[in-house]
Structure formats: structure tokens, C-alpha cells
LUMKE-564938 format. One record per residue (C-alpha): x, y, z negated. Coordinates in steps of 0.05 Angstrom, whole numbers. Example, Ala and Ser with C-alpha at 12.3 -4.5 7.8 and 13.67 -1.06 7.14 Angstrom:
BEGIN
{xx=246	yy=-90	zz=-156}
{xx=273	yy=-21	zz=-143}
END
This chain:
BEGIN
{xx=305	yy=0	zz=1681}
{xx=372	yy=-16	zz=1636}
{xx=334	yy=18	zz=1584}
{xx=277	yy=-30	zz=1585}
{xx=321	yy=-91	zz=1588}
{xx=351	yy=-68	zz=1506}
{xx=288	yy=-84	zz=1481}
{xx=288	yy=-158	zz=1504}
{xx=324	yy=-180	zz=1452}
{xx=274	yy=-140	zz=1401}
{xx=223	yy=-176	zz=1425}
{xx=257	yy=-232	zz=1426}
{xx=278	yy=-222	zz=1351}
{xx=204	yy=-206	zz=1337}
{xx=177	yy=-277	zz=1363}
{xx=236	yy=-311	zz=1331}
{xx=224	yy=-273	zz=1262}
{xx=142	yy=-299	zz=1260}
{xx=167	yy=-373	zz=1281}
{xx=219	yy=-370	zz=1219}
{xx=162	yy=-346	zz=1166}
{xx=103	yy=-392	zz=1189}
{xx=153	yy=-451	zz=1194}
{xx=183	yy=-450	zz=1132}
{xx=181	yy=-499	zz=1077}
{xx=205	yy=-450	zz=1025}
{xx=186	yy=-380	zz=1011}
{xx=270	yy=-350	zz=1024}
{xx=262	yy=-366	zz=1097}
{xx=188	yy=-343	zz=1102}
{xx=210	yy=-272	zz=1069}
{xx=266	yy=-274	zz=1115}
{xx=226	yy=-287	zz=1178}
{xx=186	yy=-231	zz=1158}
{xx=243	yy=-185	zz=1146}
{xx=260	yy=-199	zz=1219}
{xx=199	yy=-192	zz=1244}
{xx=193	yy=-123	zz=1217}
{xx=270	yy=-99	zz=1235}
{xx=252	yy=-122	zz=1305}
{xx=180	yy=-88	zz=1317}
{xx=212	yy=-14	zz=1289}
{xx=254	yy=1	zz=1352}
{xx=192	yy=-20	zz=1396}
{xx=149	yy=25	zz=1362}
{xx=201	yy=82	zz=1367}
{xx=212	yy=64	zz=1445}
{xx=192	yy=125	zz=1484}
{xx=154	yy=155	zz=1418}
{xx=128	yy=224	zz=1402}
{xx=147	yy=259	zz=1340}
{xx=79	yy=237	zz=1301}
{xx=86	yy=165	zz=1324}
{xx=146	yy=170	zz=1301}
{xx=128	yy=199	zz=1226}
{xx=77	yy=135	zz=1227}
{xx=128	yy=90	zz=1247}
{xx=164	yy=109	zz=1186}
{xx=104	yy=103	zz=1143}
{xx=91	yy=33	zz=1172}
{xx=164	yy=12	zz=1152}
{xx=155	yy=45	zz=1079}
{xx=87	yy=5	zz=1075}
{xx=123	yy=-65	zz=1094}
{xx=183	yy=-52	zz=1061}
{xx=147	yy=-43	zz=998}
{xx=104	yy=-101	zz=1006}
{xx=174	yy=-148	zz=1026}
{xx=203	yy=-116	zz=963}
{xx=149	yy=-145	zz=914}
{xx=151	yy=-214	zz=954}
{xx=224	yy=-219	zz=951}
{xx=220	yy=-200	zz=883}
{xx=167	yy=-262	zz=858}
{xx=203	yy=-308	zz=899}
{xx=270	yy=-294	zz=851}
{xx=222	yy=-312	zz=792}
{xx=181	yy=-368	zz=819}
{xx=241	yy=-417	zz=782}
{xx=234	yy=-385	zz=719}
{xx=162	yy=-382	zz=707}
{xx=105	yy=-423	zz=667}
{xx=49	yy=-444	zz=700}
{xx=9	yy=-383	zz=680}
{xx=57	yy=-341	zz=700}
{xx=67	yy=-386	zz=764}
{xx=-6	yy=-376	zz=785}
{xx=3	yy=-299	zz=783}
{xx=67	yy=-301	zz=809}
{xx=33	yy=-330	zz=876}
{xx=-22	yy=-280	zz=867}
{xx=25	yy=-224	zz=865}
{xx=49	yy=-251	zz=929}
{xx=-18	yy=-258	zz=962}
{xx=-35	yy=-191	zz=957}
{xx=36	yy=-169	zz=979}
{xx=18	yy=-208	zz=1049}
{xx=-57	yy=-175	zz=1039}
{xx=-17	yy=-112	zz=1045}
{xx=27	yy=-130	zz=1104}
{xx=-34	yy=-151	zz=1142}
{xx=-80	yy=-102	zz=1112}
{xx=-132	yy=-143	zz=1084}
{xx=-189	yy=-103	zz=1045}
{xx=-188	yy=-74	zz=993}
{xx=-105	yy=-65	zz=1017}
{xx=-127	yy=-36	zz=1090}
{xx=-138	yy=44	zz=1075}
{xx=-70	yy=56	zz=1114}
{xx=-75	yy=19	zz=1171}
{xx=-132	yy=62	zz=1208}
{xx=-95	yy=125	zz=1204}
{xx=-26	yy=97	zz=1226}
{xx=-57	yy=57	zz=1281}
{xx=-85	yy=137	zz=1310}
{xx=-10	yy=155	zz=1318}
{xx=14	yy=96	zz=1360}
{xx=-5	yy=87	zz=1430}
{xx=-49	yy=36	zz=1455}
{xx=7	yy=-23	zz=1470}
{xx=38	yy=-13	zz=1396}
{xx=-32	yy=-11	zz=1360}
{xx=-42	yy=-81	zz=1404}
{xx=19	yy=-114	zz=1379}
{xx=9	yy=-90	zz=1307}
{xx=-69	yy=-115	zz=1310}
{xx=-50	yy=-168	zz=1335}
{xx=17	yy=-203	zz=1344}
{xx=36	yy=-171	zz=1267}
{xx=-20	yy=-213	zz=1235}
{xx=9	yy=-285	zz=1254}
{xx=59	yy=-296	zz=1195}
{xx=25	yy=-261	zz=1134}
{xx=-44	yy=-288	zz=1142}
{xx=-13	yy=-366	zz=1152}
{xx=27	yy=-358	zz=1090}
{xx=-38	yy=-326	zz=1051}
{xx=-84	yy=-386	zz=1079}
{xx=-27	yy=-435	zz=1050}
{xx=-16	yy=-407	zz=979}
{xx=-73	yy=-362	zz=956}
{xx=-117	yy=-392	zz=904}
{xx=-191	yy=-402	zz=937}
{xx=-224	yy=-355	zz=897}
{xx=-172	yy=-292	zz=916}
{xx=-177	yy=-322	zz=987}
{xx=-253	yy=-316	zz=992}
{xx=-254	yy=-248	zz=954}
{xx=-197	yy=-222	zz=1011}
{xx=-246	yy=-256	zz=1067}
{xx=-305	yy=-224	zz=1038}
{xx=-285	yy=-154	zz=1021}
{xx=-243	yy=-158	zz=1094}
{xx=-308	yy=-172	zz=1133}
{xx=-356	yy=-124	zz=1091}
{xx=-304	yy=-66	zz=1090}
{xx=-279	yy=-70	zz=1167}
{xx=-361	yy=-69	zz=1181}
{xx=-379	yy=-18	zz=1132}
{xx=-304	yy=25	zz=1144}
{xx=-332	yy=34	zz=1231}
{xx=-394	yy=69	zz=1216}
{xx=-378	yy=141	zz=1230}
{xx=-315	yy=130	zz=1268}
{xx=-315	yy=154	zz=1340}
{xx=-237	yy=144	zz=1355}
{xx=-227	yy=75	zz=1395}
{xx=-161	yy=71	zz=1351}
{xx=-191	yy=73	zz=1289}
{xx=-248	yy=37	zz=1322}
{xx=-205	yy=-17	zz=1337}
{xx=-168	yy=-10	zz=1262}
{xx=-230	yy=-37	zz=1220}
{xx=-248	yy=-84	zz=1272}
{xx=-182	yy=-118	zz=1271}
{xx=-192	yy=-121	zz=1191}
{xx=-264	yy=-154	zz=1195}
{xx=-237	yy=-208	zz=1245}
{xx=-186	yy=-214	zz=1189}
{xx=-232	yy=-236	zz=1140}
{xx=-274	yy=-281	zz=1191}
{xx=-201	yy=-312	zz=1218}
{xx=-171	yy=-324	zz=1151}
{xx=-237	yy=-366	zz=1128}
{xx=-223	yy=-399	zz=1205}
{xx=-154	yy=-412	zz=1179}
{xx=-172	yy=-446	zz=1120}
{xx=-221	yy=-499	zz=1154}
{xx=-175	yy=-525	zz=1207}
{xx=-115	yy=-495	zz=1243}
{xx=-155	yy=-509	zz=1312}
{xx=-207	yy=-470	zz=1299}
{xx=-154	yy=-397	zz=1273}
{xx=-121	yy=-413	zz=1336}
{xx=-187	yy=-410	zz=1383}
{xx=-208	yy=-355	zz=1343}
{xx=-144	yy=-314	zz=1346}
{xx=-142	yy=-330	zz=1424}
{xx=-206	yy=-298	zz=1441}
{xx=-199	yy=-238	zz=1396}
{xx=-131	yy=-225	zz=1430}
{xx=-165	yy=-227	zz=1497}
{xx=-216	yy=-186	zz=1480}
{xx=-188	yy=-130	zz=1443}
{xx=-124	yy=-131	zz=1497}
{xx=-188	yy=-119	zz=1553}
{xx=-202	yy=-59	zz=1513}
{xx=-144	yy=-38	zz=1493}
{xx=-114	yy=-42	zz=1567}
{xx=-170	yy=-4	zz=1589}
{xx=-167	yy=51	zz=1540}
{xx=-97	yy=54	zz=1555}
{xx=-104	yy=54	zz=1633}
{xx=-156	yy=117	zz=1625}
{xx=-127	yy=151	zz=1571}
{xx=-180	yy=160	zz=1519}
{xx=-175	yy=174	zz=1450}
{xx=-241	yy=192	zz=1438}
{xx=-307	yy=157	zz=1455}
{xx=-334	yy=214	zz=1485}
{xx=-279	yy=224	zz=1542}
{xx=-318	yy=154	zz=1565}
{xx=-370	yy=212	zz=1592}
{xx=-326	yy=257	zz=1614}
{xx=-278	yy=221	zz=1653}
{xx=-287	yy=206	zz=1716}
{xx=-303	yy=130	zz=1726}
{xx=-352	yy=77	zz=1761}
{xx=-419	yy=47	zz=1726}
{xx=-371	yy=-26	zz=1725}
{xx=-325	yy=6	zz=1677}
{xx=-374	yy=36	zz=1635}
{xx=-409	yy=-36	zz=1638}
{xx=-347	yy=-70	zz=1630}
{xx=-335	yy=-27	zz=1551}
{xx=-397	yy=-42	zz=1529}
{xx=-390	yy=-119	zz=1546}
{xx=-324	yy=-129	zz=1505}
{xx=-355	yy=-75	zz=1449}
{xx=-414	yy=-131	zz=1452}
{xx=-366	yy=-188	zz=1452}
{xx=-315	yy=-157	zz=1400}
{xx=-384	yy=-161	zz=1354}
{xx=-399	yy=-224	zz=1365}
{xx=-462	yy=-221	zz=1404}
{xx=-485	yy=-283	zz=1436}
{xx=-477	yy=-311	zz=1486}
{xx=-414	yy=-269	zz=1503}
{xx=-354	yy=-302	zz=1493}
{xx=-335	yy=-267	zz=1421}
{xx=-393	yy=-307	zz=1391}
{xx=-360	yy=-378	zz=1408}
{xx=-308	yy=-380	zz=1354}
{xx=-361	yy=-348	zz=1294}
{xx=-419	yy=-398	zz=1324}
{xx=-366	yy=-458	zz=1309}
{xx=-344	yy=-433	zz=1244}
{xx=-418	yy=-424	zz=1221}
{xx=-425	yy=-502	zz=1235}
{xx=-377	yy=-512	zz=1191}
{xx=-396	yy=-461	zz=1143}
{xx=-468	yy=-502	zz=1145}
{xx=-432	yy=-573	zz=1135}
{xx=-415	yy=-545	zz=1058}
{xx=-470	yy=-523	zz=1013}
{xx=-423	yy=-486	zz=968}
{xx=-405	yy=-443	zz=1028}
{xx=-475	yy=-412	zz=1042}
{xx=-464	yy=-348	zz=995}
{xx=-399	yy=-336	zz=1046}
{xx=-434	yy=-352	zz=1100}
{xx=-484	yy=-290	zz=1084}
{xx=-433	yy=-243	zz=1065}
{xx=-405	yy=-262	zz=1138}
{xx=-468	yy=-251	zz=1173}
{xx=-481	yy=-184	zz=1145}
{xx=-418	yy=-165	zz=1153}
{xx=-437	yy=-187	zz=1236}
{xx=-498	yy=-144	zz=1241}
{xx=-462	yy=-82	zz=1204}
{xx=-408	yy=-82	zz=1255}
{xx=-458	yy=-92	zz=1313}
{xx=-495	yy=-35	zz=1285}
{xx=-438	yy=8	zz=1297}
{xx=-420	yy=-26	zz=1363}
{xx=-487	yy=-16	zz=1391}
{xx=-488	yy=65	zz=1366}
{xx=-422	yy=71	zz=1415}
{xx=-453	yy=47	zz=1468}
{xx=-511	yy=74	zz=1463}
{xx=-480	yy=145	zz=1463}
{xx=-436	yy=121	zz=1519}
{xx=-497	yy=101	zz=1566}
{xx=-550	yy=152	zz=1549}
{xx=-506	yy=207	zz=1557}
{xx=-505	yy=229	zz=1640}
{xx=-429	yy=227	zz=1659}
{xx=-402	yy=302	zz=1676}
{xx=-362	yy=308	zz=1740}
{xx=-379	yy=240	zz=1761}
{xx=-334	yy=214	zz=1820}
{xx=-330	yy=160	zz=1860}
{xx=-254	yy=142	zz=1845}
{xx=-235	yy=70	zz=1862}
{xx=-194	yy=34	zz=1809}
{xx=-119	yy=8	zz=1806}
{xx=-123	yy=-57	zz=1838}
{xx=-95	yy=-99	zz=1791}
{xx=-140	yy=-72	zz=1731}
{xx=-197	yy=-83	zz=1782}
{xx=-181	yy=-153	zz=1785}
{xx=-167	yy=-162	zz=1711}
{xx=-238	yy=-127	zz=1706}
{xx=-276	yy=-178	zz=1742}
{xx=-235	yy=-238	zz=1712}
{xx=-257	yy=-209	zz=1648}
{xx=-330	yy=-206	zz=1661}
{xx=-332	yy=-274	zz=1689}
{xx=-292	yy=-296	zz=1626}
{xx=-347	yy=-269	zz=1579}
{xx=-413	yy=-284	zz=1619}
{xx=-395	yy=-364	zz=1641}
{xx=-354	yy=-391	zz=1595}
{xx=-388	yy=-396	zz=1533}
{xx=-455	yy=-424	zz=1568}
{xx=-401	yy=-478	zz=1602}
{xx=-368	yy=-480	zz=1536}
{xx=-433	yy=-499	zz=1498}
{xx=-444	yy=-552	zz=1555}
{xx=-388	yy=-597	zz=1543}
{xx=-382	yy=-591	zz=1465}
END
């Protein structure tokens, strides 16, 4: 219990740390918030760890450390610099936050790093870890290297899924394809990230709390663990949802920012990349579950769930199947 209680004020540190970078008005305190960010999340990643989380762990900090290192180091220069060199100088540290985030073409680590940590530390990198560096890329990138990151994000995570049967990895290049679709979000209207961030937070901590609470790192244990037709239901829903099918609830944000996508004429090439990029990733989606429902379960039992995950269960299917329909209603 005391041991618990030392990692407060990590994650206290770790809010704190993302509040500092995507409140700043200068870059110092935004490198600095990072910094903090990062020195927090390390001892929560080596809480309780294994010896190969804790090789990744180290290979995460190398990875952000590097990336700090080139921001801190074109934030020294930014005073000194022309306005040629000015505009590369923010470049530079674009793709220094595309590497903290792992934006394509800058996401090769991530899925292998992700494999190492367990379930709750692959949730708060693919998720929590992705607040500060894609704010500050929405707010200084040039448009054209922000709609190459969004397009190469959302055609890469898509095309990076294909033959990947680990839920980790799984969950890896789906994280970076919501990337691409949430940074374009980001750059339209700060409501609209926010929504969109919400939902895919829900959605991949259903999953992710699941996969956790049965212990499966590999798509096919979903056959060969004992379980209930619900649960198996209740994977492929958020797999669905995660893909953006309609009318589950992870098609609400993508449906809103095609409207706005349609409102600008210059946006329709984007708008395609972003569509295929949908129906590449469902393609994969829809090959998991396939395998996961055609496949007869072995040793099937009857076992009744935890109670609370039984009652996060149903809040989740209600939360998918009526409020998007309700959602449409009103708006």
C-alpha cells in the first residue's frame, strides 16, 4: 500500500509536466514541461516491471531524450537565425515532437516497445503521452509538413496492422493512425481534438482493460481462453468502433471532421487519403474478428465475470450502440 502511495507524486508530476508544455507561450517552458513529463512517466513504467519492460523502458527514455535533445537544441538558435533558417529551425522541431509522439514516417519504434510494457503502461503512453507533443506540432508546423505527418500517420498505422496478430502491436499502429486523423482534428478547432481524443481514450481503455483483465497477448488466446459469447461480442464491438464503423460510437468524431473536411474544397485530396486509410484499417479489424468468431472456442466454460468489469461491459455496449444515434438526433 505505502508503495503505491510514492508514485502519487509521479503522477502527479506527469499531469503537471503536460499542463506546463501545452500552456506555454514560449518554447523554454514547453521543452521543460516535456522534460517533466518524461522524468515523471520512467518510474511508472519501471513500477513492478520485468527485466524486458525494463530494457524497453530504457529504450523509450533514449528515444525521448534524443528527440528533447534536438528540441532544446533549436530552441537555443531560434534568436540567432534568418528567416530561412527560422522556417527549418521549426521544422527540425516538428519532427523532433513527430518523434516523441511517433508520427509516421518517425513511428518504427513504438510497436515493438509498446510489446514489452503491460497493458496500463502501453495505455498511458498511447494515450496520456500524446497530449503535449501533438498540441505544440498543430501550433507551429508549417501546413504542408502537418498534412504530410497526417497523411503518412493515417496510411502507415492502416497499412503497418495488416499482418499483426499481437493486441499490443495491434493497438501500436492504431494509436498512430488516430494520430494522423486527431492532429488534422486539432488543426480545425480545439473542440473537435478534444471530442475526438475523448472517445478514442474510451475506446481503446475498453480494450485495453479487457485485454488486461484476461491476460492475452495474442489474438488467438481470445479462442482459447475460457470466456462468455458477451465478451467475445463485446471485442469485436470496440475493434468495430476503434475503426470507425458507423453507427458505433468511434465513427462520431471522423463523421464530424469529414463535414468539415467537405466545407473546404482544397481539403478533398486529404479527405481521400483519410478514407482509405479508414477502410485499410477496417480491413484488418474485420480479419481479427473474423478469426476470433469463426474459430469454435476450446475448453469453453461457463465462468461468470468480475463484477465490476461486468458492469463496465454493459456501460460500454450501451455507450457504443445509443449514443451516436442520440448524438446524431440533437446535432
Amino acid at each position: 500500500m505505502y508503495k503505491n502511495l510514492l508514485f502519487i507524486p509521479f503522477i502527479f508530476m506527469l499531469i503537471l509536466g503536460t499542463l506546463l508544455a501545452v500552456s506555454s507561450s514560449s518554447w523554454f517552458p514547453a521543452w521543460l514541461g516535456l522534460e517533466i513529463n518524461l522524468l515523471s512517466i520512467i518510474p511508472l513504467i519501471f513500477y513492478n516491471s520485468k527485466n524486458q519492460i525494463n530494457e524497453a523502458a530504457v529504450k523509450y527514455f533514449i528515444i525521448q531524450a534524443l528527440a528533447s535533445s534536438i528540441i532544446i537544441l533549436s530552441i537555443v538558435n531560434l534568436p540567432h537565425l534568418t528567416n530561412f533558417n527560422l522556417n527549418l529551425n521549426v521544422v527540425t522541431i516538428s519532427l523532433a515532437l513527430s518523434i516523441k509522439m511517433a508520427l509516421a514516417p518517425f513511428h518504427l519504434w513504438i510497436p515493438q516497445l509498446i510489446e514489452s510494457f503491460s497493458w496500463l503502461q502501453a495505455l498511458l503512453i498511447l494515450t496520456w503521452q500524446k497530449i503535449a507533443p501533438i498540441i505544440l506540432i498543430s501550433s507551429t508546423s508549417p501546413n504542408s509538413l502537418a498534412m504530410l505527418l497526417i497523411i503518412s500517420s493515417a496510411l502507415l498505422g492502416s497499412v503497418g496492422g495488416f499482418m499483426m496478430f499481437s493486441p499490443k502491436k495491434i493497438m501500436a499502429f492504431s494509436s498512430i493512425n488516430h494520430s494522423g486523423w486527431m492532429l488534422y482534428s486539432l488543426l480545425i478547432s480545439w473542440n473537435l481534438w478534444f471530442f475526438y481524443f475523448l472517445i478514442y481514450c474510451f475506446i481503446s481503455l475498453s480494450l485495453m482493460l479487457a485485454f488486461a483483465q484476461k491476460n492475452i497477448t495474442n489474438i488467438n488466446q481470445i479462442n482459447t481462453s475460457p470466456k462468455t459469447p458477451l465478451l467475445k461480442f463485446y471485442f469485436s464491438l470496440n475493434l468495430l468502433s476503434l475503426a470507425g464503423l458507423p453507427p458505433l460510437l468511434g465513427f462520431l468524431p471522423k463523421l464530424l471532421l469529414i463535414f468539415n473536411l467537405l466545407k473546404t474544397l482544397y481539403s478533398l485530396t486529404l479527405l481521400i487519403f483519410l478514407m482509405v486509410s479508414s477502410l485499410l484499417s477496417l480491413y484488418f479489424y474485420m480479419k481479427l474478428i473474423i478469426s476470433m468468431n469463426m474459430n469454435p472456442p476450446l475448453n469453453f466454460t461457463n465462468k461468470p465475470m468480475l463484477a465490476p468489469f461486468n458492469f463496465f461491459l454493459f456501460l460500454n455496449l450501451f455507450i457504443n450502440l445509443l449514443i451516436p444515434p442520440i448524438c446524431l438526433l440533437l446535432f
